[in-house]
C-alpha positions as MATLAB code, in Angstrom:
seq = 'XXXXXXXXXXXXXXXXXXXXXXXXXXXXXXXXXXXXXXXXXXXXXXXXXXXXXXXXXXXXXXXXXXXXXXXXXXXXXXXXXXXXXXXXXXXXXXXXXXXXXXXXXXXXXXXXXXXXXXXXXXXXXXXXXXXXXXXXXXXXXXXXXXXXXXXXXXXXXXXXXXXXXXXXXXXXXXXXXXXXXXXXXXXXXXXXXXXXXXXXXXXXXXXXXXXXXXXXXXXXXXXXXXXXXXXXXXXXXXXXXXXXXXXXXXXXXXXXXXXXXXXXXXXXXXXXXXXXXXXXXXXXXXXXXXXXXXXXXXXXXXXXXXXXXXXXXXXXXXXXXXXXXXXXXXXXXXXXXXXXXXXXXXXXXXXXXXXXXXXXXXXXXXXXXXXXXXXX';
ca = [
       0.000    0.000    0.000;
       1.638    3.428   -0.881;
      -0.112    6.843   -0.195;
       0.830   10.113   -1.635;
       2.269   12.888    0.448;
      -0.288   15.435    1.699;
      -0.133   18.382    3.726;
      -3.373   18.784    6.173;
      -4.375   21.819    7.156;
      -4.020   23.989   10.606;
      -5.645   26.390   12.499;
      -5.127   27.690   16.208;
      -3.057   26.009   18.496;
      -2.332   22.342   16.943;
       0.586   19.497   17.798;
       2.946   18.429   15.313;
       2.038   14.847   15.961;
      -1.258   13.397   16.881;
      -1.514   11.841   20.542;
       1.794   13.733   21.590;
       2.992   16.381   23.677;
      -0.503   18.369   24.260;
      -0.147   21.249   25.603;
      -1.075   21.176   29.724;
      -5.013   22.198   29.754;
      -5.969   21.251   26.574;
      -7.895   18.333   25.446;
      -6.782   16.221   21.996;
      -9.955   14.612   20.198;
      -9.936   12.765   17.223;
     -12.314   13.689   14.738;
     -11.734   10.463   12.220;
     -13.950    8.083    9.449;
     -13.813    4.712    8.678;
     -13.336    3.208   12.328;
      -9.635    4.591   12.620;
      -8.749    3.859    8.945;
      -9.499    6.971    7.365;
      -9.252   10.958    6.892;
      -8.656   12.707   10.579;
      -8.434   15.580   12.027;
      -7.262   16.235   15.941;
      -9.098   18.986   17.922;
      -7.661   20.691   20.821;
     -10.639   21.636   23.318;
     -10.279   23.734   26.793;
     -12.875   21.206   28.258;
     -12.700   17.819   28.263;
     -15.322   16.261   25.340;
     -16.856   14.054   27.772;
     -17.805   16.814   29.957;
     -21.543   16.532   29.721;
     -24.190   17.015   32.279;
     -27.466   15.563   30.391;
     -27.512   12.928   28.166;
     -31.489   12.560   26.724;
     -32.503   10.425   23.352;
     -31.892    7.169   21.729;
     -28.268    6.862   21.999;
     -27.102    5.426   25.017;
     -23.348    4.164   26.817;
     -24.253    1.020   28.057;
     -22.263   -1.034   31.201;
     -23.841   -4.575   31.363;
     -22.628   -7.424   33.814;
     -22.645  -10.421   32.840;
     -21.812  -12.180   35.519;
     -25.405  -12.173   36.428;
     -26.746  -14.177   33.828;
     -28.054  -17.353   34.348;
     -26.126  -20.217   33.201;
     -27.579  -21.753   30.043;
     -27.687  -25.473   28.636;
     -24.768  -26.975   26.926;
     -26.007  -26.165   23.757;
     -24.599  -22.762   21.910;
     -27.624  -22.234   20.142;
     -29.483  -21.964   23.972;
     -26.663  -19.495   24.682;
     -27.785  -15.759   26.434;
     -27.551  -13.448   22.810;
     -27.413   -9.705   24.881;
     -25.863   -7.814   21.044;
     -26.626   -8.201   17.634;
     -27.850   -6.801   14.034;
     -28.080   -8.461   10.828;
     -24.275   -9.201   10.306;
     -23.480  -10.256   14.074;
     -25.692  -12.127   17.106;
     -22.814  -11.422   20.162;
     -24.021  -14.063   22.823;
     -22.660  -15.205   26.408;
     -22.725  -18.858   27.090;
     -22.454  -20.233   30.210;
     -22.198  -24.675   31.492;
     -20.879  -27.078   33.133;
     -21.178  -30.185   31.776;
     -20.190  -31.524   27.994;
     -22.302  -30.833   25.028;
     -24.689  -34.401   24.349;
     -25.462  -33.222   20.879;
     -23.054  -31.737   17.801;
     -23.515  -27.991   16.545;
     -23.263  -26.961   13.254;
     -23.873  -22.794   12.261;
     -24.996  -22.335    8.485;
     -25.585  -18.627    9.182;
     -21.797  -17.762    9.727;
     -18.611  -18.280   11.205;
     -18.353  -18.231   14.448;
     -15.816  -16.876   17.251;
     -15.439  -18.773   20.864;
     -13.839  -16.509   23.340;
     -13.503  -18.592   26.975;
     -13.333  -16.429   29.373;
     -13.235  -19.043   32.274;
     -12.772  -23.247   31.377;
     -11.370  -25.655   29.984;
     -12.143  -29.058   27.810;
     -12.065  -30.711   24.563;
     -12.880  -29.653   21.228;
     -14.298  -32.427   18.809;
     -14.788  -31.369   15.076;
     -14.588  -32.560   11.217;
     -11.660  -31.905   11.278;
     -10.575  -33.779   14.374;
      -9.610  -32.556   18.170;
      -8.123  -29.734   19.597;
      -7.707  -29.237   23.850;
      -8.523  -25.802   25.070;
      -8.027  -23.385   27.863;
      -9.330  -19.876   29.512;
      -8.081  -17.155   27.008;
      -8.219  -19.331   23.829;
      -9.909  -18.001   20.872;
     -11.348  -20.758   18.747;
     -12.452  -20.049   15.338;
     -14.802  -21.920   13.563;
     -15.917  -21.667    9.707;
     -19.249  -22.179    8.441;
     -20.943  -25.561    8.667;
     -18.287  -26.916   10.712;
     -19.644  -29.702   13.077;
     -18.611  -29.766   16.575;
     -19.035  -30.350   19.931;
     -17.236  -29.474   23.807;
     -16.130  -31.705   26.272;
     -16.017  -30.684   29.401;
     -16.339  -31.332   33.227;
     -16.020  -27.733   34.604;
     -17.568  -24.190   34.277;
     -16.986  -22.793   31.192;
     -17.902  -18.796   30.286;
     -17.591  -18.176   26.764;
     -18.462  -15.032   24.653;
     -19.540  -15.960   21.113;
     -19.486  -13.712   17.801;
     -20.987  -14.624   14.971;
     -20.145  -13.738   11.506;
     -23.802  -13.194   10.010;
     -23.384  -14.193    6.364;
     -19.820  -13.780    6.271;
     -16.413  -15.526    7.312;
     -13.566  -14.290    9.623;
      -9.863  -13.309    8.333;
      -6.872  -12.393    9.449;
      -5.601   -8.461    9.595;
      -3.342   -7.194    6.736;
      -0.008   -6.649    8.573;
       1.143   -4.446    5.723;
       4.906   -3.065    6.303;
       5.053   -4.668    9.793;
       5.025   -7.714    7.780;
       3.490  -10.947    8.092;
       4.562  -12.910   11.525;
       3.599   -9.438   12.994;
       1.420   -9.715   16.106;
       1.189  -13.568   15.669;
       2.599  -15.808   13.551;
       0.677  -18.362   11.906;
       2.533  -21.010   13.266;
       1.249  -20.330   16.523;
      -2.875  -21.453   15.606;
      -3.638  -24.727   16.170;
      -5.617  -26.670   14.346;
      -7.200  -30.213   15.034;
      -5.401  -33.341   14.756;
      -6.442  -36.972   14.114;
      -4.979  -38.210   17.373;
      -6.032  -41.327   19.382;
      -8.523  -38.807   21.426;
     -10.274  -38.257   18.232;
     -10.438  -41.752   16.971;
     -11.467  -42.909   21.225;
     -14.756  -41.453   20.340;
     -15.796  -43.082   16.991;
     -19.049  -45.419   17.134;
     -22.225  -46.305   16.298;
     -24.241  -44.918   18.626;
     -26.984  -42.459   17.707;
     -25.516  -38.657   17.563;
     -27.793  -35.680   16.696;
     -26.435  -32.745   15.232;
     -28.044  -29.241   15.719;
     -27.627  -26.969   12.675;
     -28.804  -23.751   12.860;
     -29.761  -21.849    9.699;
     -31.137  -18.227    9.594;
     -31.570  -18.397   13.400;
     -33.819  -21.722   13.191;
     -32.369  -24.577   14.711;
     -32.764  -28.261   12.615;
     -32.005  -31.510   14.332;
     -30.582  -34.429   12.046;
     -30.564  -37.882   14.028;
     -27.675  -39.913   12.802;
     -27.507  -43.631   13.858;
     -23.335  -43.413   14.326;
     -21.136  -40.671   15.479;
     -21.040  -38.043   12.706;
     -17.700  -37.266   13.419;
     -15.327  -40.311   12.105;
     -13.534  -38.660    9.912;
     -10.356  -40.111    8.811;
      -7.856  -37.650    7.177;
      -8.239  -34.451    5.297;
      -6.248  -31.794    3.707;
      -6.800  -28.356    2.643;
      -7.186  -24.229    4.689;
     -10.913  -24.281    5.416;
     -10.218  -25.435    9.159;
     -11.447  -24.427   13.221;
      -7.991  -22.696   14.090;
      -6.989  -22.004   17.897;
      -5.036  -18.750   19.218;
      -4.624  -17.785   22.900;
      -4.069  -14.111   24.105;
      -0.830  -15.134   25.394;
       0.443  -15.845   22.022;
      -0.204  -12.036   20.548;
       2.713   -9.977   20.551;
       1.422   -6.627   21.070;
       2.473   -4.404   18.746;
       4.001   -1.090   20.835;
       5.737    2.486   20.824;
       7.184    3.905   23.668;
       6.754    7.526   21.733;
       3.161    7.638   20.353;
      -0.399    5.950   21.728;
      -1.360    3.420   19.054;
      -4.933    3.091   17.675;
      -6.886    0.283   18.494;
      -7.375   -1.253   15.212;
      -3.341   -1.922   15.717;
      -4.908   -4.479   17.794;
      -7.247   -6.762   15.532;
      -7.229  -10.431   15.873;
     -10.139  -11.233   13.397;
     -11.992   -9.178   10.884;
     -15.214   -9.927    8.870;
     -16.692   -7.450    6.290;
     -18.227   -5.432    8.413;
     -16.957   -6.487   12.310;
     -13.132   -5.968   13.815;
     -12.012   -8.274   17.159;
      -9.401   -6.909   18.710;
      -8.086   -8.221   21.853;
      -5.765   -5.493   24.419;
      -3.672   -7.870   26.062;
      -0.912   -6.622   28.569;
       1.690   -4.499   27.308;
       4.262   -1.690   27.897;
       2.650    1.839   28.538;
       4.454    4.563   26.074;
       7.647    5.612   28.268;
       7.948    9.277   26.402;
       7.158   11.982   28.239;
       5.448   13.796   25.509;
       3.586   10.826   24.299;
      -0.138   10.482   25.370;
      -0.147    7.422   27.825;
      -4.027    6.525   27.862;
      -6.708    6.308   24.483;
      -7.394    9.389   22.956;
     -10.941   11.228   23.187;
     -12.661   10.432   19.543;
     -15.844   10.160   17.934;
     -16.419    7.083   15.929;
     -19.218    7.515   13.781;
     -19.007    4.530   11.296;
     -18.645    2.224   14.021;
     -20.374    1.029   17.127;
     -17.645   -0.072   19.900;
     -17.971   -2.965   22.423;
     -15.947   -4.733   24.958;
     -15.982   -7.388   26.614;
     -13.351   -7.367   29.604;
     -11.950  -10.458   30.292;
      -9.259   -9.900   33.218;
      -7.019   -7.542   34.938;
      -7.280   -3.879   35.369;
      -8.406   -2.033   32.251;
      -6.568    1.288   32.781;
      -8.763    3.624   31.086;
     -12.088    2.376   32.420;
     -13.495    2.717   36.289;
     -15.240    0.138   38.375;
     -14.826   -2.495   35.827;
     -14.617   -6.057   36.269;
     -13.874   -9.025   34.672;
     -17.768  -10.388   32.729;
     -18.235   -6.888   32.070;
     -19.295   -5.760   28.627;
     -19.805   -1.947   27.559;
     -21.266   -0.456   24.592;
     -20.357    2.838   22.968;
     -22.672    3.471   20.118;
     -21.297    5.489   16.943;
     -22.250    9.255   17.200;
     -21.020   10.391   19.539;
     -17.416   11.791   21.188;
     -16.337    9.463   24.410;
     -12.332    8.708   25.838;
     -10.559    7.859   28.906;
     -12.360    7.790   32.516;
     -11.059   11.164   35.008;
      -9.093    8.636   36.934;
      -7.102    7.067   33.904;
      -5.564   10.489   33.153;
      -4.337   10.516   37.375;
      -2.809    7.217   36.488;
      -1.130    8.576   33.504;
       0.404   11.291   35.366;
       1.418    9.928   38.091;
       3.456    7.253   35.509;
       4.378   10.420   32.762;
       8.583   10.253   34.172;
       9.370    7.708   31.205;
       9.649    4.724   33.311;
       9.022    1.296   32.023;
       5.062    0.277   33.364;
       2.732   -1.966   32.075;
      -0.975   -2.612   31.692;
      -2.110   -5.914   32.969;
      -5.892   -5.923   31.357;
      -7.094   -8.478   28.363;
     -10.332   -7.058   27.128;
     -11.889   -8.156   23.695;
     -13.179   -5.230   21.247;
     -15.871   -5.509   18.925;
     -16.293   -3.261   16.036;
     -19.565   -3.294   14.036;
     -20.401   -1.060   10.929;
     -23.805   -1.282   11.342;
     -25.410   -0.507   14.548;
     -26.045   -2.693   17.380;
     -28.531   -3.555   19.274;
     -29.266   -4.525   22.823;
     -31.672   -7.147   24.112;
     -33.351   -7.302   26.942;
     -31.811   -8.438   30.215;
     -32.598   -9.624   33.304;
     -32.653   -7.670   36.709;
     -29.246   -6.333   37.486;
     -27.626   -7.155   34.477;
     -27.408   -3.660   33.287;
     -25.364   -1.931   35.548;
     -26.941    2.136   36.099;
     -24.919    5.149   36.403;
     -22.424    4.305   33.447;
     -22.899    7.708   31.985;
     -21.679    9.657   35.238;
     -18.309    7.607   35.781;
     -17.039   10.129   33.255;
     -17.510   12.739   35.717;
     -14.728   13.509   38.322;
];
C-alpha cells in the first residue's frame, strides 16, 4: 500500500504529531472516518469532550454485567444473545457439563472466546484441547461439539453471512502480532479416533436463526484424514505480541485479531505503557461515527475504564465523542517520568459497521450510572 504525500491543514493552536505532547489544559480529540482507517483531524478543546451534564434520546453508553446471567444449557444455540444486528448475534454462554449433541452454524462463522474453562474440542476436522483465554475459530458448517467437566464462560461472535480473516499486517510484515505457526488446528490423534461409534448422535444446525435436528444412527464425526485451509484454528491471548511504541499511543485497530466485512475483534492484552514523556499514555478522546464499539473485559485492570470487572461488557454506540475515565488520566500522570510500566488488562473489542442492538436483560444485568463515571 503506498499513499501520496499530503499536507493537512491547521488552524489555532495544533501538535505536530497526533496523541503527543498536548499542551497542559488542553484536550486532543480525534475527529476520524472509517473506524480509525481513514481521513482525521485532531481537535484541541479547553474542556474535556466528555464533559456533559445531560444525556437525553436514543443513543445510550451502556455497562452490562454479565456475571449475572443465568447459566444456560450446553447447547450454543441456547446461549444468552445480549448484542446483535443483521451481520453479528454477540451471545454469552455459560455450562458445566459436555455438550450431548453436535452444533453446526450455516448462518456464519463463528468466534469462541472462553473467558473461564477448559475441555475438549471435537470437530470434522478432528480434536483440539482448550483453555481460559483461547480463541477458537470456527468456519461455516463446521460440526462440533465441547467436552467438558467444569464451568466454562464463553463469549460468542458470529459472523452473520460472512467468514472471519486475518488483519493485513502491511509493512510490519506478516509474523507481525502472531505468527501463523502459533494457531492450532485439530489433529487426528487417538482422542479423536477414542470417540468413533455407532451410537446415535444428533447434530443441531442452525440456519437463519432456526435450529434443525438431524438424528444420525453413528457418530457423525469419524472422519479419517483431510487436507486443505478451510479449518477451526486455535489462538490464545498469550500468544499475541502486542504491537508497541514507547513515543506515540497506538490506535486500536493496531490491535485486531479477526476481521469480517463489516466487524473488527481486537483483543488489548498486557503491554508496555508509552515511556515518552510527551507521548499520550491513555486512548485518545474520539468520535467514531461509522462504528459502534464494544468490549468485553476479560481480566485484569483495564486502565482507562473505572469500576470495571472481569464479565463486564460496555457499549459505545457510533455518534457520539467518548475517551478515557477522570481517573485514567491521574494514572497517567502519576506514571508520565518515562519509566518502564505496564498494563495488565485483556479485554476483547468488537467493532460493528452497522449498529447494534441490545436485548433485553434480566434484573441487574445492566449496571446504572455508566454515563456519570465520566464525571470527576
Amino acid at each position: 500500500m503506498k499513499n501520496p504525500i499530503t499536507f493537512p491543514k491547521a488552524e489555532g493552536i495544533h501538535t505536530r504529531q497526533a496523541h503527543c505532547d498536548i499542551p497542559d489544559g488542553l484536550y486532543e480529540r480525534e475527529h476520524g472516518r472509517n473506524g480509525f482507517f481513514g481521513p482525521a483531524s485532531h481537535i484541541l478543546h479547553t474542556h474535556k469532550p466528555t464533559g456533559w451534564t445531560k444525556w437525553e434520546g436514543p443513543l445510550e453508553l451502556t455497562l452490562l454485567d454479565l456475571n449475572r446471567l443465568d447459566d444456560s444449557a450446553p447447547c450454543p444455540w441456547k446461549a444468552r444473545r445480549f448484542m446483535h444486528n443483521g451481520q453479528t448475534q454477540v451471545c454469552f454462554w455459560k455450562f458445566d457439563v459436555s455438550m450431548p449433541d453436535l452444533a453446526r452454524n450455516g448462518d456464519g462463522d463463528m468466534i469462541l472466546f472462553f473467558h473461564r474453562g477448559a475441555g475438549e474440542f471435537f470437530c470434522d476436522y478432528g480434536h483440539m484441547s482448550y483453555r481460559e483465554g483461547d480463541y477458537i475459530n470456527i468456519p461455516r458448517g463446521t460440526t462440533w461439539r465441547l467436552e467438558t467437566s467444569v464451568r466454562n464462560e464463553v463469549l460468542t461472535i458470529e459472523a452473520t453471512e460472512d467468514l472471519f480473516q486475518l488483519p493485513e499486517r502491511g509493512i510490519t510484515g506478516r509474523h507481525a502480532q502472531f505468527d501463523l505457526a502459533v494457531l492450532d488446528t485439530p489433529k487426528i490423534d487417538e482422542a479423536y479416533k477414542a470417540q468413533y461409534g455407532e451410537h446415535e448422535t444428533r447434530v443441531r444446525a442452525k440456519r437463519r436463526q432456526q435450529v434443525t435436528t438431524v438424528t444420525f444412527p453413528y457418530n457423525f464425526l469419524d472422519t479419517a484424514g483431510w487436507h486443505g485451509d478451510c479449518v477451526p484454528v486455535k489462538l490464545n491471548w498469550r500468544d499475541i505480541r502486542e504491537l508497541l511504541s514507547d513515543r506515540y499511543h497506538l490506535p486500536p485497530t493496531v490491535h485486531a485479531t479477526f476481521l469480517s466485512n463489516t466487524i473488527i475483534v481486537c483483543t488489548f492484552a498486557p503491554r508496555p505503557i508509552e515511556s515518552d514523556p510527551g507521548a499520550l499514555k491513555v486512548p485518545f478522546y474520539h468520535n467514531n461515527d461509522e462504528f459502534d464499539e464494544s468490549i468485553f473485559y476479560h481480566q485484569g485492570n483495564f486502565f482507562s475504564r473505572d469500576n470495571i470487572k472481569p464479565g463486564m461488557f460496555t457499549l459505545h454506540p457510533s455518534g457520539f465523542h467518548h475517551g478515557p475515565h477522570p481517573k485514567a488520566f491521574a494514572a497517567a500522570a502519576a506514571n508520565n517520568k518515562g519509566e518502564r510500566k505496564y498494563t495488565d488488562e485483556v479485554a476483547v473489542m468488537i467493532d460493528s459497521r452497522y449498529p447494534l442492538e441490545l436485548d433485553t436483560f434480566p434484573e441487574g444485568v445492566k449496571v446504572p450510572g455508566y454515563l456519570d463515571s465520566w464525571k470527576e
